[in-house]
N, C-alpha and C positions, 0 to 999 in steps of 0.2 A: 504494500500500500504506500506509495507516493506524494509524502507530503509536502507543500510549499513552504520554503523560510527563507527569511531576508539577512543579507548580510551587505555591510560595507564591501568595496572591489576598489583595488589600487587604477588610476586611471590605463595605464596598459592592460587590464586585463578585461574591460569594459568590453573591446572587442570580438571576447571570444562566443561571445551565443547563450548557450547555456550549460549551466553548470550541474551536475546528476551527482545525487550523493544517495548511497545504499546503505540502511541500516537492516540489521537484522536482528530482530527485537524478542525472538523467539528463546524460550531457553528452558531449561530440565529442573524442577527444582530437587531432585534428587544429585543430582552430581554439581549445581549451580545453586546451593541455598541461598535466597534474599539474604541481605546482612542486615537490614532492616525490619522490623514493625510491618511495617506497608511496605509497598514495593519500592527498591532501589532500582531504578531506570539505569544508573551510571553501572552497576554491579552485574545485574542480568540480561542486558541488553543494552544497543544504544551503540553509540558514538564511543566506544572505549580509547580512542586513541585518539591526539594531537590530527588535526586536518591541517593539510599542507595545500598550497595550489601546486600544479604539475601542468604547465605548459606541453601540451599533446603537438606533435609535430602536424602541420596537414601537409599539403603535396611535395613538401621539399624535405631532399632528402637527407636521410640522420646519416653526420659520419662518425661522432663519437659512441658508438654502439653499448658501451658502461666504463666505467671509473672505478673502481672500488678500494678500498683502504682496509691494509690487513697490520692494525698494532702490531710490533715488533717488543715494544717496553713503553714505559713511559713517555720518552721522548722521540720516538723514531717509528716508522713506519715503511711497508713496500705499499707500492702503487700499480694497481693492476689497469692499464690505458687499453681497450680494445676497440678498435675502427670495425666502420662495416666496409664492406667491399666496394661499397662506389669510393673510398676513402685509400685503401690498397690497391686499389688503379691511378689514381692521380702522385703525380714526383713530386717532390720538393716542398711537402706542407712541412709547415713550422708548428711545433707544440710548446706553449704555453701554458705556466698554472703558477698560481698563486694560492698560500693557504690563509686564513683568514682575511679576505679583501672585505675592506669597510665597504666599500662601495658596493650601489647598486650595478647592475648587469655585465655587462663582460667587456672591461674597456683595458683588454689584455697589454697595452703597447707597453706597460713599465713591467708585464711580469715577465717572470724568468721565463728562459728558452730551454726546453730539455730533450733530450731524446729516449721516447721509450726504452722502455726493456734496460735499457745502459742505466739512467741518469735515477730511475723510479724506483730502487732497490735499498731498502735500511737508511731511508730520508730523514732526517732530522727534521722536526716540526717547528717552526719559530713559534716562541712564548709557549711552547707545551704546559698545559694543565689536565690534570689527573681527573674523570668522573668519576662520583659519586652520589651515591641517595641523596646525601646531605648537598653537596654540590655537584649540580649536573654540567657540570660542563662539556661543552663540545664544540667541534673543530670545524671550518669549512675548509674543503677546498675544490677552487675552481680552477676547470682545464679549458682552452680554447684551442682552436684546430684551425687554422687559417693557411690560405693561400699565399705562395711565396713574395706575393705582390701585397701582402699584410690586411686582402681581405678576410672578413670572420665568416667560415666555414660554419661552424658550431660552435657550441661552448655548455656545459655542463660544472652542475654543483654538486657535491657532495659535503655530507653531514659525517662525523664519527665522532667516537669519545676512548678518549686513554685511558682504560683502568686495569687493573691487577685482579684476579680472580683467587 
């Protein structure tokens, strides 16, 4: 059952039509007991997690095909860069990333230049901070994929958090 609800929208993202959000509100109270008196909507169903917007690509094509960050320790991390194939036919793209950019969207010209697979292995994080319950900290980092002519191909963000298990 599909309900309407209104939210604030950063002016770029005005453009995009419409926005579909799936909840699924169903749940077992034998294996999911209310923690509540009455029903806990946040508990048994609903919206359990943080909503993000997720810019959907339309007819133009994706070349950063995912990003993913795999801790190493506190401070250092690998970087897993993988292209799609319209991306592994074209020469001489430059890759760029930046972790933590204050800025909004992808205005890669000051960030570093790397090369996969070489440069993305036991990366030191600048200003590493540890997550935790207590502090959640976490990390961005952004990659850009531009043409040797320093137009922007792509550009992707990623989210992670340094902690100790």
């Amino acid at each position: 059952n599909l309900k309407q609800m209104r939210f604030c929208m950063l002016p770029w993202a005005l453009s995009s039509g419409t926005v579909t959000v799936l909840v699924d509100n169903r749940f077992d109270r034998r294996t999911h007991p209310v923690h509540q008196l009455k029903y806990d909507w946040y508990q048994a169903g609903g919206i359990l997690r943080a909503v993000q917007w997720q810019s959907l690509q339309g007819p133009k094509l994706v070349y950063l095909s995912a990003v993913e960050v795999y801790p190493r320790s506190l401070e250092r991390v690998d970087v897993d860069i993988r292209t799609s194939p319209a991306a592994i036919a074209m020469a001489g793209l430059v890759y760029r990333w930046r972790f933590d950019d204050p800025a909004v969207g992808c205005n890669s010209l000051d960030w570093a230049e790397i090369v996969p697979g070489e440069s993305t292995k036991d990366v030191e994080v600048p200003g590493a901070k540890a997550w935790s319950p207590e502090e959640p900290n976490l990390h961005r980092l952004k990659v850009a994929l531009l043409q040797p002519d320093g137009t922007l191909l792509d550009c992707t963000e990623v989210r992670f958090g340094l902690r100790t298990v």
